[in-house]
C-alpha positions in Angstrom: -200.3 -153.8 -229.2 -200.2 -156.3 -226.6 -197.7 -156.2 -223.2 -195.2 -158.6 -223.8 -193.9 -160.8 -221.1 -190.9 -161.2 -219.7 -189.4 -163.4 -221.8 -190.6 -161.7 -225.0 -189.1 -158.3 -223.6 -185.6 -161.0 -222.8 -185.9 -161.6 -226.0 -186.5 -158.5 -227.5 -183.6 -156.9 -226.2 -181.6 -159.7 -227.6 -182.4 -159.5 -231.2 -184.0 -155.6 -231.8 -181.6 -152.5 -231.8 -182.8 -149.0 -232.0 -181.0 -146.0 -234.2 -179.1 -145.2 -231.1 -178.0 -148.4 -230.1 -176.8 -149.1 -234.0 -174.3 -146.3 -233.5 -172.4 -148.1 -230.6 -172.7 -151.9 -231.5 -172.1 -152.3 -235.8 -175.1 -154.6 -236.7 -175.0 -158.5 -236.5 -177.3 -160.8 -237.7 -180.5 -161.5 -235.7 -181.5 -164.6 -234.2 -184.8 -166.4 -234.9 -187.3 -166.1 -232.3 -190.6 -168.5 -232.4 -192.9 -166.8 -230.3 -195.1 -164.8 -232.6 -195.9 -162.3 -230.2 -192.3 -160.9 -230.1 -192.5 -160.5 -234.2 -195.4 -157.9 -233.5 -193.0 -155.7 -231.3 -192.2 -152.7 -233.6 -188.8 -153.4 -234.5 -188.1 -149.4 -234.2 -189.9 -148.7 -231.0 -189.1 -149.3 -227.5 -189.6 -152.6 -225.2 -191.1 -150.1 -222.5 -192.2 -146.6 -223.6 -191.6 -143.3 -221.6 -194.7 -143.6 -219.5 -194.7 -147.4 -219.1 -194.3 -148.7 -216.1 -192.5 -152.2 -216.0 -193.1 -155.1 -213.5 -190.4 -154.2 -210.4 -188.2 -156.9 -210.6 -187.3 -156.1 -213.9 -187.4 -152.1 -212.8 -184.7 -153.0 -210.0 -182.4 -154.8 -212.4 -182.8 -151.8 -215.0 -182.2 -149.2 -212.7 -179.1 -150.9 -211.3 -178.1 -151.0 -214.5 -178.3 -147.0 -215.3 -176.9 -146.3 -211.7 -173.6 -148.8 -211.7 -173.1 -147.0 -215.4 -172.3 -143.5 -214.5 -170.8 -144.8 -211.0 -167.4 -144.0 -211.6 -167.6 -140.5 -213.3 -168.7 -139.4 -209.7 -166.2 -140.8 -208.1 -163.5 -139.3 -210.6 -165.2 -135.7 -210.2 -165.7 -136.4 -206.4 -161.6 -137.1 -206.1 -160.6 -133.9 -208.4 -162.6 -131.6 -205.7 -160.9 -133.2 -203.2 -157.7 -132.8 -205.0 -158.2 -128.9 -205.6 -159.5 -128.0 -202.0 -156.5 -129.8 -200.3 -158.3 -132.7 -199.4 -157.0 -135.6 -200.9 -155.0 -137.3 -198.1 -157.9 -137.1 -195.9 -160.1 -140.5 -196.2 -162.6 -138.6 -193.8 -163.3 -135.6 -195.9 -163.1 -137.7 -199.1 -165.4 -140.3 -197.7 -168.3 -137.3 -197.0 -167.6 -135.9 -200.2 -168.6 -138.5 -202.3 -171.3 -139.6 -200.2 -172.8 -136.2 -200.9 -172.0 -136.1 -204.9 -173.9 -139.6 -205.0 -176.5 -138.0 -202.5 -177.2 -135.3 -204.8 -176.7 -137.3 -207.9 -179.9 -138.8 -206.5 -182.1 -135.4 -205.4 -181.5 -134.0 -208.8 -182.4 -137.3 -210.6 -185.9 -137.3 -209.2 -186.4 -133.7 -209.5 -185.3 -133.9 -213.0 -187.7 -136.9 -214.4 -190.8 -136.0 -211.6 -191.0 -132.0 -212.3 -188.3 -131.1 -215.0 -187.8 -131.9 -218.4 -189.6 -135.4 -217.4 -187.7 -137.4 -219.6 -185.5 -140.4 -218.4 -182.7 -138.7 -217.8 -179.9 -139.2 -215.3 -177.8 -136.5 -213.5 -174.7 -136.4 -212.8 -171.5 -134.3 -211.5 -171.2 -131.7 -214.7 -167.8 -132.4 -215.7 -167.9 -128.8 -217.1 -166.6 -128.0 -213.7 -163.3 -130.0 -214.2 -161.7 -127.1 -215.7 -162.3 -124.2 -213.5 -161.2 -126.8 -210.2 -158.2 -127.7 -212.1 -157.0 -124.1 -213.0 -157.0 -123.3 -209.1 -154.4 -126.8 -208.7 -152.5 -125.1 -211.7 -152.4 -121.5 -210.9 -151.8 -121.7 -207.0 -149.5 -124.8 -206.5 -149.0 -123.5 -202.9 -152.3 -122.9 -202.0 -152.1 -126.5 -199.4 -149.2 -125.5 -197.7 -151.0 -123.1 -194.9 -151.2 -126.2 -193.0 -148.0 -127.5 -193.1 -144.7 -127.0 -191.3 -141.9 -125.6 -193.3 -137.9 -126.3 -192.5 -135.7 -123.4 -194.4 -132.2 -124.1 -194.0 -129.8 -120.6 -194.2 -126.2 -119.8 -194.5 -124.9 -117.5 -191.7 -121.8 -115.7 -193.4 -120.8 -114.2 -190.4 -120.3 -117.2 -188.6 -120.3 -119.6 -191.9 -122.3 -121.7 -189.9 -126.0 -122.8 -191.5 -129.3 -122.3 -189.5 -132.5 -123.9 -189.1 -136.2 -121.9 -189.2 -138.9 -123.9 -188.1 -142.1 -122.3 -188.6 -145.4 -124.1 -187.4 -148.3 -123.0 -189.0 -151.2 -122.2 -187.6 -154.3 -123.4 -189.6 -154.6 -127.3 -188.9 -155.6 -129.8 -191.9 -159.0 -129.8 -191.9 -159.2 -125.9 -191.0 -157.6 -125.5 -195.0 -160.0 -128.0 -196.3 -162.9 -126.4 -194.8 -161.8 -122.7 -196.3 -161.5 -123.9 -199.4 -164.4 -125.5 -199.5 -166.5 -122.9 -198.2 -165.2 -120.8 -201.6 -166.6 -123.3 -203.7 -169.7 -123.4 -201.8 -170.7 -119.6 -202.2 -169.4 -119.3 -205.5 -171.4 -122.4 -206.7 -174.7 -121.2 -205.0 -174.6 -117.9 -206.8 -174.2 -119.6 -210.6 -176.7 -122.2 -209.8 -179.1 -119.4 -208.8 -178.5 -117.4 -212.9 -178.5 -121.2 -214.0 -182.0 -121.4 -212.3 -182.8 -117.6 -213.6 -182.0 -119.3 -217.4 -184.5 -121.8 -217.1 -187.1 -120.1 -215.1 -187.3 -116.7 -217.2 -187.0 -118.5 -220.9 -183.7 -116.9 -221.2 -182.1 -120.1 -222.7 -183.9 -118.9 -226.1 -182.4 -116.2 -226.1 -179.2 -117.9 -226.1 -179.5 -120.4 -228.6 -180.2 -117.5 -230.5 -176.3 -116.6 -230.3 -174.8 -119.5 -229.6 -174.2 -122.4 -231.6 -172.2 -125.4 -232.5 -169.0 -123.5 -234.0 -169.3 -122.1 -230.2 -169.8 -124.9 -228.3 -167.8 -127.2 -230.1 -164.5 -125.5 -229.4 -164.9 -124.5 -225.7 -166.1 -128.1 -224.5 -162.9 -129.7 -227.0 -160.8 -127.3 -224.8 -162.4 -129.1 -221.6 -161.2 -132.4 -222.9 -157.9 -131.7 -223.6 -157.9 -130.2 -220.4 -158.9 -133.1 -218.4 -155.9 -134.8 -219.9 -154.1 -133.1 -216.8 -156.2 -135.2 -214.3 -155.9 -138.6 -216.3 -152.2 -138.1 -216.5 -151.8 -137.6 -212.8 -154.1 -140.6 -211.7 -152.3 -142.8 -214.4 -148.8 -142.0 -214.0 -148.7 -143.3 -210.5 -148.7 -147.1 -212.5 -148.8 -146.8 -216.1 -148.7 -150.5 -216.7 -152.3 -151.0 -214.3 -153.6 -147.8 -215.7 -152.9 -148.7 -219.3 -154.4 -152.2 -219.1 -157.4 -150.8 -217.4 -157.7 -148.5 -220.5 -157.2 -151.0 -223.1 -159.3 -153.8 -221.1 -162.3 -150.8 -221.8 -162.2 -149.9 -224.9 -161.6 -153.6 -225.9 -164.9 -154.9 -224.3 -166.5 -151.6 -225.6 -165.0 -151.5 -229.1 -163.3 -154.6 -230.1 -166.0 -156.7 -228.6 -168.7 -154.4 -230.0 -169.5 -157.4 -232.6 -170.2 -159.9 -229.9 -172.4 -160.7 -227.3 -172.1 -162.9 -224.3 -174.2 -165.8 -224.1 -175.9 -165.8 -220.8 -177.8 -169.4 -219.5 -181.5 -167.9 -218.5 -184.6 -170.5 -217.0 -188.0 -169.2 -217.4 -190.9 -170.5 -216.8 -192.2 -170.6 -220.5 -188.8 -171.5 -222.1 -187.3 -173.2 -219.7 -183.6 -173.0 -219.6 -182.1 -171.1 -222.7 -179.6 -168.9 -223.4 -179.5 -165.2 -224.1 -177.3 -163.0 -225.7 -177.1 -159.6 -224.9 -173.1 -157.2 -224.7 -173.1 -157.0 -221.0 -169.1 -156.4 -221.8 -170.2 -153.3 -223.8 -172.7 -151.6 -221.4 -170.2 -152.0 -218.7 -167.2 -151.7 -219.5 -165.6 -149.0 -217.7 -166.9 -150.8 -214.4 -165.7 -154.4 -215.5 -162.4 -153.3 -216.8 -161.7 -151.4 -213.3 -162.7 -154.3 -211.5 -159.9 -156.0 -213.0 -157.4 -153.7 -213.0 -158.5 -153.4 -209.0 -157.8 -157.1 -208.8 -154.4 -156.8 -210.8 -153.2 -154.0 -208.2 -154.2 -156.3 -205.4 -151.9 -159.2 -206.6 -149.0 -157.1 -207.3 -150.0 -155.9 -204.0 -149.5 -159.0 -202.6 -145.9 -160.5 -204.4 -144.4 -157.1 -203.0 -144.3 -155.4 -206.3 -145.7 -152.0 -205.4 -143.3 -151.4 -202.2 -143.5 -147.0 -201.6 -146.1 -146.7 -204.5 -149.0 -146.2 -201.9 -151.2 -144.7 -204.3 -151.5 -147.3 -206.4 -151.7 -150.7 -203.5 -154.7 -152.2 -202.6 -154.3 -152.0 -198.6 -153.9 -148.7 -197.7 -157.4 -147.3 -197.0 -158.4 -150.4 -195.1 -158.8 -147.8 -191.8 -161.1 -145.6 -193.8 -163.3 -148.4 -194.3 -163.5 -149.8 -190.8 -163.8 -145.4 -189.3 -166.3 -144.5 -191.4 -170.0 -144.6 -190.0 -171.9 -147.3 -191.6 -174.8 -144.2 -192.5 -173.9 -141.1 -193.1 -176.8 -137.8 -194.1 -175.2 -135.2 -196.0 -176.9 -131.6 -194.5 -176.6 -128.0 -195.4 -173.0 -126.7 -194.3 -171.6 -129.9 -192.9 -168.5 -128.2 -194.3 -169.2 -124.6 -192.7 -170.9 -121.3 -194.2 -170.4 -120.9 -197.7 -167.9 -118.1 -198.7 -167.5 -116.1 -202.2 -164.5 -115.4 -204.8 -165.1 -113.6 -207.8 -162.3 -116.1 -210.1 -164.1 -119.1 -208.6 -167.8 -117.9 -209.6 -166.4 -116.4 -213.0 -165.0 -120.1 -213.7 -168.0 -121.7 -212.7 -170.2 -119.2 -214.3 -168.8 -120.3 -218.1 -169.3 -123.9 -216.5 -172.8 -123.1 -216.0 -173.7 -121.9 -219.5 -172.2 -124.6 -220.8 -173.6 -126.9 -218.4 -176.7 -125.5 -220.1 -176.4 -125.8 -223.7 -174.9 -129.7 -223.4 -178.4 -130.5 -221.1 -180.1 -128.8 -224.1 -178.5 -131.0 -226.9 -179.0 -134.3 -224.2 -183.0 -133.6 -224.0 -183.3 -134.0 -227.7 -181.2 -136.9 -228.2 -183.4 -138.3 -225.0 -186.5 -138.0 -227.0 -185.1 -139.4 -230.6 -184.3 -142.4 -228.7 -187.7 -142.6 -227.0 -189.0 -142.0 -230.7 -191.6 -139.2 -228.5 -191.6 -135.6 -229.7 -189.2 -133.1 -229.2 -189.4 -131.4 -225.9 -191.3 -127.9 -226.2 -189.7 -124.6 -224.8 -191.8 -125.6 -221.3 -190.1 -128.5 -221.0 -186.7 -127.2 -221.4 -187.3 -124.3 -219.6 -188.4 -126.5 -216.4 -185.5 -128.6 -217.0 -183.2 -125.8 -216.6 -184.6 -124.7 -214.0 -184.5 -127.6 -212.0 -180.4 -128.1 -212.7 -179.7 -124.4 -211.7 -182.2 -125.3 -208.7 -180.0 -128.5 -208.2 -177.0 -126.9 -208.4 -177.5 -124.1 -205.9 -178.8 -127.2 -203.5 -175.1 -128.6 -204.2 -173.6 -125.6 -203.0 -175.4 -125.5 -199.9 -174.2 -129.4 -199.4 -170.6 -128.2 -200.2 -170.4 -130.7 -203.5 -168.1 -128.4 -204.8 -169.4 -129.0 -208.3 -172.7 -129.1 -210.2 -175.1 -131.5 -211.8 -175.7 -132.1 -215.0 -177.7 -134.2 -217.6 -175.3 -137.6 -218.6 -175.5 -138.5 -222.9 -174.0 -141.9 -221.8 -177.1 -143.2 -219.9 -179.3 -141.6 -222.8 -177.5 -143.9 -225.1 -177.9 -147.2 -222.4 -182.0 -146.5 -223.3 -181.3 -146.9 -226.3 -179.2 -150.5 -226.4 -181.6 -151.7 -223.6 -184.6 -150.3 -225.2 -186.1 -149.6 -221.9 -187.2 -145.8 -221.6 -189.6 -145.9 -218.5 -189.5 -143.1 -216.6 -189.7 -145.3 -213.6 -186.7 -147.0 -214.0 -184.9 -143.6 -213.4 -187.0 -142.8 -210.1 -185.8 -146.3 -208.7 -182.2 -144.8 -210.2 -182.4 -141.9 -208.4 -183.5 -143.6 -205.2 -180.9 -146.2 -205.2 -178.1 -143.1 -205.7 -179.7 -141.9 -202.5 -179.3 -145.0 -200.7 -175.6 -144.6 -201.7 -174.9 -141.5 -200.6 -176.6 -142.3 -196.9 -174.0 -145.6 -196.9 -170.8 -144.1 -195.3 -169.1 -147.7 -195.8 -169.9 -147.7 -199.7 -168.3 -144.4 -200.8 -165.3 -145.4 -198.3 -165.0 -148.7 -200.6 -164.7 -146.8 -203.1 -162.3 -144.4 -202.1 -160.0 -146.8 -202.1 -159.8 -147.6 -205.9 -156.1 -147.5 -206.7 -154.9 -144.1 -208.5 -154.0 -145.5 -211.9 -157.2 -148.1 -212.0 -159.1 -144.7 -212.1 -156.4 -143.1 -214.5 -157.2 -145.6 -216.8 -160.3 -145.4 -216.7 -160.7 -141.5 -216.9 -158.0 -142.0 -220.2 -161.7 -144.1 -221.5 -164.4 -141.5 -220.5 -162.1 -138.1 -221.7 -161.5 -139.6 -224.7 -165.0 -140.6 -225.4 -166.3 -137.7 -224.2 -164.2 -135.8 -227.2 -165.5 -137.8 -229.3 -168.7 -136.8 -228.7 -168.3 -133.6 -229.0 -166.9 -133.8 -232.6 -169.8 -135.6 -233.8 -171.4 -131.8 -233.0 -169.4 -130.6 -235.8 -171.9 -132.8 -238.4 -174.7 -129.7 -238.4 -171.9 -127.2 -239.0 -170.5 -126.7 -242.9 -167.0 -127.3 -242.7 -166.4 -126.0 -246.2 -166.7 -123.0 -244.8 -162.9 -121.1 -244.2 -165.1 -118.9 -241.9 -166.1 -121.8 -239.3 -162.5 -123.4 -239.7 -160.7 -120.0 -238.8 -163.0 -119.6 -236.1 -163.2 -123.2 -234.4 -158.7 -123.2 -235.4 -158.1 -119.7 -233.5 -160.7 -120.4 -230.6 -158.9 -123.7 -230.0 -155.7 -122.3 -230.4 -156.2 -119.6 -227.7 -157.9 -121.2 -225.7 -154.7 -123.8 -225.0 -152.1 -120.8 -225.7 -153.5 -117.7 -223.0 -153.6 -119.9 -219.9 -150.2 -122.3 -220.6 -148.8 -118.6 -220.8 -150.8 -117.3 -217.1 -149.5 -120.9 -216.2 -146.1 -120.3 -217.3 -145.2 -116.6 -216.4 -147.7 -116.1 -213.0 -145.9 -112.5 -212.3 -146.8 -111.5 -216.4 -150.1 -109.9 -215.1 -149.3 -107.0 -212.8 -152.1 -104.2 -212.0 -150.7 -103.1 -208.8 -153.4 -104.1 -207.4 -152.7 -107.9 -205.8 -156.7 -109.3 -205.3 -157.3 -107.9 -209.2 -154.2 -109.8 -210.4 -155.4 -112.7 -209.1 -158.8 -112.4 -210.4 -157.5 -111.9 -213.5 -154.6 -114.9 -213.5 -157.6 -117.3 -212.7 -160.0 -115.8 -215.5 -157.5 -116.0 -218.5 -156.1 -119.3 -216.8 -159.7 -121.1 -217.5 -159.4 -122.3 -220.9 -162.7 -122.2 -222.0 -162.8 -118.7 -220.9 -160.9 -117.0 -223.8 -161.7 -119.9 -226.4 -165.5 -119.3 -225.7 -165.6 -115.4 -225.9 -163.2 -115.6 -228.7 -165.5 -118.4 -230.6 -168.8 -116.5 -229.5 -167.4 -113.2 -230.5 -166.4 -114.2 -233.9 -169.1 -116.2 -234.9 -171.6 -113.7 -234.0 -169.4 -110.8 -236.0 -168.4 -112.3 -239.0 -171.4 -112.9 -241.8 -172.4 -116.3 -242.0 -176.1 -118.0 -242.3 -177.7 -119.9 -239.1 -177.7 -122.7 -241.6 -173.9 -122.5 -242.3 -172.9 -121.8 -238.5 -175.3 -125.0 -237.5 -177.8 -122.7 -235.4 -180.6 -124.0 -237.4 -180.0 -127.8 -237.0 -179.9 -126.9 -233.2 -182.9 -124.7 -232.8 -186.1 -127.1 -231.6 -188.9 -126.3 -233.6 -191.6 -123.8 -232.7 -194.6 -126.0 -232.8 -193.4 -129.6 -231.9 -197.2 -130.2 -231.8 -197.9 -130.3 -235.0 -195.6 -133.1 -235.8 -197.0 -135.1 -232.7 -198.8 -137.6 -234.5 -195.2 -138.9 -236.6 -193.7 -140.4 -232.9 -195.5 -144.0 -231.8 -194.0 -144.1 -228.7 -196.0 -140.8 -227.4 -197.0 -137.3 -227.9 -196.3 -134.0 -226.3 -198.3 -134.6 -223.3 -195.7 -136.8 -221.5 -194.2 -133.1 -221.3 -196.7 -131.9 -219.0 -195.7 -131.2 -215.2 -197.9 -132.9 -212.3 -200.3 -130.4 -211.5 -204.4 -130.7 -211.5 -206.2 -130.0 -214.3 -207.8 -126.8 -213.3 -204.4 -125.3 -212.9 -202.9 -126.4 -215.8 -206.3 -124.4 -217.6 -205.8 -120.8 -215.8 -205.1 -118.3 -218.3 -202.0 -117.3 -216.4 -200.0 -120.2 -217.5 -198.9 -118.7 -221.0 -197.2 -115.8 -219.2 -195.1 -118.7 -217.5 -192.1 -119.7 -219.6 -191.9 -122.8 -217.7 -195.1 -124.5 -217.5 -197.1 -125.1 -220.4 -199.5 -123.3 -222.1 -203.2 -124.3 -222.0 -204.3 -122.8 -225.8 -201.2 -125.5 -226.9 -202.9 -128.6 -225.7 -206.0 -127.8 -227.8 -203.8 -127.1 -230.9 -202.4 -130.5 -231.0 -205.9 -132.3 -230.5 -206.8 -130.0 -233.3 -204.1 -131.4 -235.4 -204.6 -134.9 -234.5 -208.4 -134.9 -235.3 -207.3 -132.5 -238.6 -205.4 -136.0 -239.6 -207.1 -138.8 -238.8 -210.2 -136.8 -240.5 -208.2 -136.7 -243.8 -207.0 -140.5 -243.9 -211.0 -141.4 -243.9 -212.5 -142.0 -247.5 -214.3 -139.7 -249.0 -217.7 -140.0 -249.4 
């Protein structure tokens, strides 16, 4: 098959939408194209495969396109660990903090698609992290006041006369931050390094052995219904701005789904034309916070927002002009990391879970390519690299982890542009963002409900996605509805009781209690052991509790030949030859092993062999 040229691939992406991309825009009627050489595009098959490498200008405007996509899930995740370590009334801190979430958005990017899974993948902050930093906001309400002066007022009955204490503290602002943040830090290090040990040592197999989607299902649901704490709290402070930037989304992304905007385009072949193609779809979130920005800035301006600060356009205008126009995030730029137990335990249930969605987003990387599944290497390394990622995040003092994002699998798939290289420019430009103090202090400035309503968007998405899990399980089975019901149930019961009565758990031992307040205060704590217990007790078959559906198969290889838009060696990491060959590489669960390439040239030649005529 030929290269198309630009204006075919224009084209293409106008008028040819992949499986993926048919579950997100409902089918509309194609528009007749002239040049012949579009017509011998496969219809099913991508405008730029996974090892393609597309001319740059059109890499640039690709890559900008995956980057702006995710852009405002960091800075929701960036603001809620600034929220939970005291930190969110200091533009400074804030400012650094998202620069290094979008900095190490970008590291783990590149690692990810150079030496991990090497699919085109984007990486995120894990939003599996939400719930842990929002128990601590929950369970310690106090936990900001070290730094502040407190008034008590008393009644003196002797004289009948009231009293004033004063008492200064003595821990300053940024003293608190810091001492928070150095708890995330150590206790983030220490689950990136098991998350590492996963991938490295083949463990995740193991896993998936025991772990399925009547688990999974019900401790990620938990996570979005928990995150309906932060969306309230951003969107409350305005719920007319944070409403319409929640209806303006899902509008453009739903009701609009049908359409696509005709956009005037000059080439040199065509001359000027117009395309079509749902920019309102692909973004959204972005457009319909732009415009709820722009709504907060005119009731900004006729006065209507007097004493709502949070949600005006010009407060914030002083972190712009103080912060450094670059900025390089380093290893403790918040201090030495620190270490509590309830913290790593939180982040710890984060991690494995971290691990089974990143799982799940590999494969449904690959259908979308139309490319082979990934093989146990391939995962493995992929693994690896987020747990390696995620201890680099600690060390930065991100305060959460990275993690694969489904959303930008499912942009490859409307866009039908899967080239690897497009996500290496992705990657670079997220770096370039995080070294831009100026752009992260823009950002900072979002009003509070624009961001409500656009968390309202992503959280309920995100639920949605995980429901769709629930199509490999059998739901005629009473088993897995008891156990996805009572997990649930639990899960949302144990910690709004920790929440309600804190002086309920009483060991007599005051560091244990408050381990164990945060532990059964993480809602995906109990609904996870309790739906991983139970699912792993009561008699059911892998087919009927989904494990089979999610298991990859054991020799992707042999199918290799089936996928036209590559074969398993895409897989393979950058190494030399001779290395890949030693004999030592099949005692190494994360590199591949050399007795595997042969297999699949054996298959392939096995095939085309029987497809000749007999003689």
């Amino acid at each position: 098959m030929e290269k198309v040229t630009e204006v075919e691939i224009i084209c293409e992406m106008e008028n040819h939408v992949g499986e993926e991309a048919t579950k997100m825009v409902p089918h509309t009627e194609d528009v007749h194209v002239e040049d012949p050489a579009v017509e011998e595009v496969d219809v099913d098959g991508m405008i730029y495969k996974v090892t393609d490498n597309p001319p740059m200008h059109l890499t640039i405007l690709f890559a900008f396109q995956q980057a702006l996509l995710s852009l405002a899930n960091q800075l929701a995740l960036s603001l809620m660990v600034a929220e939970a370590v005291c930190g969110d009334k200091n533009p400074e801190f804030k400012t650094k903090l998202l620069s290094t979430t979008l900095f190490m958005d970008g590291i783990t990017t590149l690692a990810m698609v150079l030496i991990g899974v090497r699919l085109p993948l984007f990486q995120g902050a894990a939003f599996e992290y939400v719930v842990p930093l929002l128990a601590l906001q929950t369970l310690y309400p106090d936990r900001c006041d070290a730094g502040k002066t407190t008034v008590t007022t008393l009644f003196n009955e002797t004289t009948g006369m009231n009293f004033t204490i004063v008492k200064n503290a003595t821990v300053d602002e940024w003293e608190l931050i810091m001492s928070h943040v150095q708890y995330l830090q150590g206790s983030l290090m220490t689950a990136g390094f098991i998350h590492f040990l996963i991938g490295a040592t083949g463990f995740v197999g193991l896993i998936l052995n025991f772990v399925g989607p009547v688990t999974i299902v019900p401790t990620i649901l938990l996570i979005g219904i928990y995150m309906q704490r932060a969306a309230v709290k951003f969107v409350s402070v305005h719920w007319g701005i944070g409403l319409l930037t929640a209806g303006l989304s899902i509008i453009f992304s739903l009701y609009l789904a049908r359409w696509r905007l005709p956009i005037p385009l000059w080439t040199k072949k065509r001359g000027c034309h117009v395309m079509r193609y749902p920019v309102h779809q692909v973004f959204a979130i972005l457009i319909a916070m732009l415009i709820g920005w722009g709504v907060s800035g005119i009731f900004t301006a006729c006065g209507l927002l007097e004493g709502n600060d949070l949600a005006r356009t010009d407060i914030g205008h002083d972190a712009i002009a103080d912060a450094n126009w670059f900025y390089f995030p380093y290893p403790g730029q918040f201090g030495p990391p620190d270490f509590s137990v309830s913290v790593f335990v939180g982040f710890l249930i984060a991690t494995i879970i971290s691990v089974l969605d990143s799982i799940g987003d590999y494969y449904a990387c690959a259908k979308t390519c139309n490319v082979p599944p990934p093989p146990n290497h391939a995962i493995n390394r992929g693994i690896a690299i987020e747990g390696l990622c995620t201890f680099l995040s600690g060390i930065m003092g991100c305060g959460h982890a990275t993690s694969t994002y489904g959303g930008n699998v499912g942009a490859v798939g409307i866009t039908k542009v899967g080239s690897r290289q497009v996500f290496v420019l992705c990657g670079i430009i997220y770096i370039a963002f995080g070294l831009v103090g100026k752009f992260s202090a823009v950002f900072i400035t979002i009003p509070y409900p624009v961001l409500g309503g656009a968390l309202i968007t992503m959280f309920g998405m995100f639920i949605g996605v995980v429901l769709s899990n629930l199509q490999y399980v059998n739901l005629t089975s009473t088993r897995n509805l008891a156990i996805i019901g009572l997990s649930v149930i639990m899960g949302l019961a144990v910690p709004y009781w920790v929440e309600k009565t804190p002086e309920g758990i009483k060991t007599g031992n005051e560091n244990a209690d408050r381990i164990l307040r945060t532990l059964l205060g993480n809602a995906n704590l109990t609904g996870a052991l309790l739906a991983c217990f139970m699912d792993n007790t009561l008699p059911g078959t892998k087919e009927e509790r989904g494990i089979t559906a999610w298991q990859s198969s054991e020799n992707p290889e042999e199918n290799a030949t089936q996928y036209t838009q590559g074969d398993i060696s895409l897989y393979e990491p950058l190494l030399p030859e001779r290395i890949k060959n030693l004999p030592i590489m099949k005692y190494i669960p994360f590199l591949p092993n050399p007795k595997s390439k042969q297999t699949k040239q054996d298959v392939i030649l096995n095939e085309e062999m029987h497809s000749l005529p007999s003689l």
